[in-house]
C-alpha positions in Angstrom: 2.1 -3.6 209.5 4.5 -0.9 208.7 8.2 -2.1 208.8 10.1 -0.5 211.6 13.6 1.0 211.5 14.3 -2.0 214.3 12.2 -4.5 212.3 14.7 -3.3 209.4 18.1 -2.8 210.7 18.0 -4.1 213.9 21.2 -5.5 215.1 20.5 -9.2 215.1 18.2 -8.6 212.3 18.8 -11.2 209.5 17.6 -12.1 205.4 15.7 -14.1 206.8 14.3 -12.7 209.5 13.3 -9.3 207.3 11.6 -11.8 205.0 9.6 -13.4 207.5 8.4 -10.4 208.7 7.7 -8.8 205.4 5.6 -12.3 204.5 4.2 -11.9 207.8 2.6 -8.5 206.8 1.9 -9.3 203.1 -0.7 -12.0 205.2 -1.8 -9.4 207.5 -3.1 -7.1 204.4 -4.9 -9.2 202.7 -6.7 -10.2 205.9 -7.7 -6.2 206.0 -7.9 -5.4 202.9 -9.4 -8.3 200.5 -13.3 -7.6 200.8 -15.3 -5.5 198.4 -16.0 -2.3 199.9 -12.4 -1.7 201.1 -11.1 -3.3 197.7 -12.5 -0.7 196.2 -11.5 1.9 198.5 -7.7 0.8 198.5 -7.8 1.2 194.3 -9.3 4.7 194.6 -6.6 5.8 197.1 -3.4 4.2 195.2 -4.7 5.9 192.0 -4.8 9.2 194.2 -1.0 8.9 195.4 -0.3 8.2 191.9 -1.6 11.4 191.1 0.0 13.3 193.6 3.3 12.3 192.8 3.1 13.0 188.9 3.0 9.4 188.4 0.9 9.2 184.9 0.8 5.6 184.7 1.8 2.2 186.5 2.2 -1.1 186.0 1.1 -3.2 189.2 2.1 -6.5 190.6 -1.0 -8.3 192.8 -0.4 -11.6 194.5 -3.7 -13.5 192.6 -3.5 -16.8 194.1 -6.0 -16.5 196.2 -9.1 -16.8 193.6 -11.5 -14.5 195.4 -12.8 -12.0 198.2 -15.9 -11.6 200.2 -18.4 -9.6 199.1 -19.3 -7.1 202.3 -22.7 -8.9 203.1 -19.8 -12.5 204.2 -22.1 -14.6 202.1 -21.0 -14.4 198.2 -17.4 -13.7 197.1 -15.9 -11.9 193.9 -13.3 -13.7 192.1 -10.5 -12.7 190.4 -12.4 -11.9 187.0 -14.3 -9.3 189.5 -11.9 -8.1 191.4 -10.6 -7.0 187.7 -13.7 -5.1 186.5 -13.7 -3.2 190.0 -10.2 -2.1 188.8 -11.2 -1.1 185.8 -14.2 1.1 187.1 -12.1 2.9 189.6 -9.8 3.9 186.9 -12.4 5.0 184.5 -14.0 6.7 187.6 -11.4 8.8 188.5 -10.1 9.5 185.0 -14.2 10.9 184.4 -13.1 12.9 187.4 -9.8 14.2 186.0 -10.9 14.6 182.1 -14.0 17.1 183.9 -11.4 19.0 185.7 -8.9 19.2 182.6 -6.6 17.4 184.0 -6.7 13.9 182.6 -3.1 14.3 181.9 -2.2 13.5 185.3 -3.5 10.1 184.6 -4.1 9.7 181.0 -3.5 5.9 180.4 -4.5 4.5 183.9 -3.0 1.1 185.0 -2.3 -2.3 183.8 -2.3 -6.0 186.0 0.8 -8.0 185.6 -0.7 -11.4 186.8 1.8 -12.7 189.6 2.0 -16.2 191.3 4.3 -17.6 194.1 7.5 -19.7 193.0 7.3 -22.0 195.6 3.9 -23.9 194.4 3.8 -27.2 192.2 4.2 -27.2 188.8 0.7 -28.4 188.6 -1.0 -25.6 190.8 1.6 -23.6 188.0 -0.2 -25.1 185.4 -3.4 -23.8 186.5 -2.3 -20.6 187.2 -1.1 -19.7 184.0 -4.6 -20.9 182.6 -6.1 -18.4 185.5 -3.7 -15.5 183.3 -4.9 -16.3 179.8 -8.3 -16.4 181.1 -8.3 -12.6 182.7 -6.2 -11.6 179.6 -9.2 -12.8 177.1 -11.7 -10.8 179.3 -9.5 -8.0 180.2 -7.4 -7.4 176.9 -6.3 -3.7 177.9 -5.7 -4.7 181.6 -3.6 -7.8 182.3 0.1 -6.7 180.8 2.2 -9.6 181.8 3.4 -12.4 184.1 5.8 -12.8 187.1 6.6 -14.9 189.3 8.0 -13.8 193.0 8.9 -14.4 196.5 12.2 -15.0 197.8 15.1 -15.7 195.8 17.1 -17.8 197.9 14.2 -20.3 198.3 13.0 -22.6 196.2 11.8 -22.6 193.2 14.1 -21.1 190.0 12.8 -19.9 187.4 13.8 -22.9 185.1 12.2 -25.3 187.9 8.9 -24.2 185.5 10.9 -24.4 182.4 8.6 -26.7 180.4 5.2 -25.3 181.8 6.2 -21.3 180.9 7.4 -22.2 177.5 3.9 -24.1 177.1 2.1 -20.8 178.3 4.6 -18.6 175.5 3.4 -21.4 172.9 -0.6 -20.8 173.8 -0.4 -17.1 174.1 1.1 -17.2 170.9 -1.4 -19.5 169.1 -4.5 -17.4 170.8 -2.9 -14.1 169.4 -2.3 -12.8 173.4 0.4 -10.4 174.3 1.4 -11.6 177.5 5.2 -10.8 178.4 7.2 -12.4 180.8 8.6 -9.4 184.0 10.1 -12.0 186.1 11.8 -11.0 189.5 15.5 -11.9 189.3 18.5 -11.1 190.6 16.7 -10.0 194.3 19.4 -11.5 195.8 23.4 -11.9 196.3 23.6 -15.5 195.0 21.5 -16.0 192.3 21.6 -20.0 192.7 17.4 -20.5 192.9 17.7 -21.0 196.1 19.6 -24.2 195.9 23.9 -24.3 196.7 23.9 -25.0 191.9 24.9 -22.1 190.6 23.3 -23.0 187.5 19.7 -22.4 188.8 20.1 -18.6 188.1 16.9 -16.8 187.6 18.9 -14.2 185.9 20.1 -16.7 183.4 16.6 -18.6 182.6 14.3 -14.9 183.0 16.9 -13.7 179.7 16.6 -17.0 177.8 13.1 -17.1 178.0 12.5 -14.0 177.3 11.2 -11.6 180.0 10.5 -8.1 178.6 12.2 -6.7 181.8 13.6 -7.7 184.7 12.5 -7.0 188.7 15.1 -5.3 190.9 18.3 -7.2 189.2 20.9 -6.4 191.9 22.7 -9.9 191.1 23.4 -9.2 187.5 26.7 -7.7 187.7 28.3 -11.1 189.1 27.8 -12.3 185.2 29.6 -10.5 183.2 28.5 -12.2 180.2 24.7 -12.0 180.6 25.4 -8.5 181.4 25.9 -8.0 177.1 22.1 -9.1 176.5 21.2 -6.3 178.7 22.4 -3.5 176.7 21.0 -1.2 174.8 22.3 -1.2 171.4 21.2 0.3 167.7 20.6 -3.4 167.1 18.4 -4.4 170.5 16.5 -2.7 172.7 18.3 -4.5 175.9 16.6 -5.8 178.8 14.8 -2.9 181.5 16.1 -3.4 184.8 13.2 -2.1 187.2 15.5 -0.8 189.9 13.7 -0.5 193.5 16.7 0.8 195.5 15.1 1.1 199.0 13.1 -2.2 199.2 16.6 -3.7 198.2 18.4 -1.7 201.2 15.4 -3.1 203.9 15.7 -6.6 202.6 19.2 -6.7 203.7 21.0 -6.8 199.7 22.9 -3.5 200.6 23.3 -1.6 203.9 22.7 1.6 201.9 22.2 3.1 198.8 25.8 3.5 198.4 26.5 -0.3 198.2 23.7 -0.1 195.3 24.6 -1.6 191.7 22.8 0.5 190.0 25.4 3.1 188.8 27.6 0.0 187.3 24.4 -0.8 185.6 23.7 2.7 183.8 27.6 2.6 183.3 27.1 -0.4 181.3 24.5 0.9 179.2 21.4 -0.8 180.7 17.6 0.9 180.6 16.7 1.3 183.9 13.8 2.6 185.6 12.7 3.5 189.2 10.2 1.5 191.1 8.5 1.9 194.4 8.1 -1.6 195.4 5.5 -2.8 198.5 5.1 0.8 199.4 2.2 0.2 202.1 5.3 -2.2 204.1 8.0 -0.1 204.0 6.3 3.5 202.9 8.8 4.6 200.2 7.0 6.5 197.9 7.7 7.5 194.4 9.3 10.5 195.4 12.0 8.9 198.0 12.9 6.2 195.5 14.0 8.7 192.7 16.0 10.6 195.6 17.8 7.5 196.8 18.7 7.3 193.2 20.0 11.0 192.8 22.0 10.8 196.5 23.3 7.4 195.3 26.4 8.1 193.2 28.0 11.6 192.3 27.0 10.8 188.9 23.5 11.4 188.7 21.8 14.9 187.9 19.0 16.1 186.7 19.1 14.5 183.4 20.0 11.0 184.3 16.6 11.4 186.3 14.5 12.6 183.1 16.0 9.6 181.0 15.0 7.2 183.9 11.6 8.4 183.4 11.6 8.5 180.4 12.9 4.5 179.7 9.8 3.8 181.9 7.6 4.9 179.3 9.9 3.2 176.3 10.2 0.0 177.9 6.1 0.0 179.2 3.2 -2.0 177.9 1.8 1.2 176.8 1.2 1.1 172.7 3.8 3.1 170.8 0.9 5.9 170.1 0.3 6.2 174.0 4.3 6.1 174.4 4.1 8.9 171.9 2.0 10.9 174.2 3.4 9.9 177.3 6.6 11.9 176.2 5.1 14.7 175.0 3.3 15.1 178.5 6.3 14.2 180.2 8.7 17.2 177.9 6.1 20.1 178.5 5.9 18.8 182.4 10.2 19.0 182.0 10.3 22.3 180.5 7.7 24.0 183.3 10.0 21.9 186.0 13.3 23.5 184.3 11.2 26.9 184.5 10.8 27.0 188.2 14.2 26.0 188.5 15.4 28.3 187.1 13.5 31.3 188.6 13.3 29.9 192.4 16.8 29.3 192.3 18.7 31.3 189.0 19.8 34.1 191.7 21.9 32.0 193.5 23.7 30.4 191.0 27.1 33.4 189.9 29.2 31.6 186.8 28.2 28.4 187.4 28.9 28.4 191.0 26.8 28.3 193.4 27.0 32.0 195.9 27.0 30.7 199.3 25.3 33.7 200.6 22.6 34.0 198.9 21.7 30.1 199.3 21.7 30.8 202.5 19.5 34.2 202.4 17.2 32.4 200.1 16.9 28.6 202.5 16.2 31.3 205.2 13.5 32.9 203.2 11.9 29.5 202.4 11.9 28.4 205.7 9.9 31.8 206.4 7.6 30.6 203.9 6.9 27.5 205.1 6.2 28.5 209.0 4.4 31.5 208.1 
């Protein structure tokens, strides 16, 4: 189920063809992995990997068309509304866990559901999706954070193809009092045409005039200049969050490597970004290799740049601004005791701001030691 290096960069391999295989896993998983007692496994592991990659909140993205799973006994099911309350008890299970340990700030807000659908079904089946969303929402106030809609970008439908139903779902969130943002996936391509030849079905385009909170992946948005503008962060407007997921971009076939990545034109043109790992169980990229794709990407990048992506994750999240609040203060005393090792494990080699060539090499030697030892 794993993408393979040949699966992914295979000589005759195609856009296509990497999508078909990727949709061809995606069915595969859920084949595996949507009955109860392995649902509930699969949420206790994910909020384990989370953990051990400092990862103190996330904002996840299931596929909920499919309205329920077997219970283990085959003979009853658990639908949606279910399958949300088993999320909520493995958080509040392992956070128990952590808060007895001391450490519940390793996970101190837990996760939220943005509710996603498939662009390709009819505005009717739309229709009663969106109901589905406002639905969970009213039972699960704290949980569901948003909606998406996804699949492949050079397919049909656009974003505006649903013009008239997702302004009718803005209108009724409104009048309930819900909070649901739109975080629709645009840009995921190099056309931006909605998968038609009319370059006036850009998702890009209708995701920013109907207001999406942030945007998935964005690689297309530098080919409008002028959109580009609304993007910005300014003293005036918070800008649009770009949620950059470099190496799902790179396997899909938008860029052959990281270096043929956008995102240091984006940053350069003053756009919150963050770091995403997106379908890590397909194409294992954890946390940890996305944010170093990001540093080996451009020359530009240090350090810092990687402590404001993280911490435009937290500004531009669905957290409230008391647990943003926190967030950052975890996130500054978990910087300073990062800086602190820095310094000391590496401090000796470092003679006027240069680095001694020497004594990085004594000291790779030494850790090497360390490691087989």
């Amino acid at each position: 189920m794993v993408l393979s290096e040949e699966e992914a960069y295979g000589f005759g391999q195609t856009v296509n063809g990497v999508w078909a295989r990727f949709n061809q896993a995606t069915r595969c998983f859920k084949g595996l992995l949507n009955y109860e007692s392995v649902y509930v496994w699969y949420i206790g592991e994910a909020i384990d990997r989370m953990i051990e990659e400092n990862v103190m909140y996330a904002e996840l993205r299931p596929m909920l068309l499919d309205k329920s799973i077997p219970k283990d006994s085959g003979k009853e099911e658990l639908r949606n509304a279910a399958q949300m309350h088993l999320i909520v008890k493995g958080v509040l299970a392992k956070q128990a866990q952590l808060k007895k340990q001391q450490r519940l700030h390793k996970f101190p807000f837990g996760l939220k559901i943005i509710y996603c659908t498939p662009r390709s079904i009819p505005k009717k089946m739309m229709q009663e999706e969106m109901k589905q969303c406002i639905g969970l929402k009213e039972k699960f106030p704290k949980l569901i954070c948003g909606f998406d809609l996804v699949g492949a970008e050079d397919r049909p439908n656009h974003i505006g193809f649903y013009r008239d139903e997702l302004v009718a779902f803005k209108k009724t969130c409104e009048a309930r009092g819900l909070d649901i943002p739109f975080m629709f996936h645009a840009g995921e391509t190099l056309l931006d045409t909605g998968g038609s030849s009319d370059p006036s079905n850009s998702n890009l385009y209708d995701a920013v005039v109907l207001g999406s909170k942030r945007i998935g992946h964005g690689f297309a948005l530098m080919k409008h200049p002028h959109l580009v503008e609304k993007f910005k962060k300014t003293k005036n407007s918070p800008g649009i969050c770009i949620e950059l997921c470099p190496i799902s971009n790179e396997l899909l076939h938008l860029c052959r490597n990281i270096k043929e990545h956008p995102f240091p034109e984006l940053l350069a043109a003053g756009i919150p970004c963050t770091v995403n790992s997106d379908n890590p169980s397909l194409f294992s990229n954890s946390m940890s290799h996305e944010f170093y794709q990001i540093m080996v990407g451009a020359p530009t990048m240090s350090l810092y740049s990687w402590k404001q992506l993280a911490r435009w994750s937290l500004d531009y999240s669905c957290l409230t601004p008391v647990e943003i609040n926190e967030g950052h203060l975890i996130l500054s005393n978990d910087w300073k005791s990062f800086c602190r090792w820095v310094k000391k494990e590496y401090g000796p080699i470092v003679v006027d701001n240069e680095v001694d060539e020497a004594m990085a090499e004594q000291h790779e030697k030494y850790q090497w030691r360390k490691v087989l030892s």
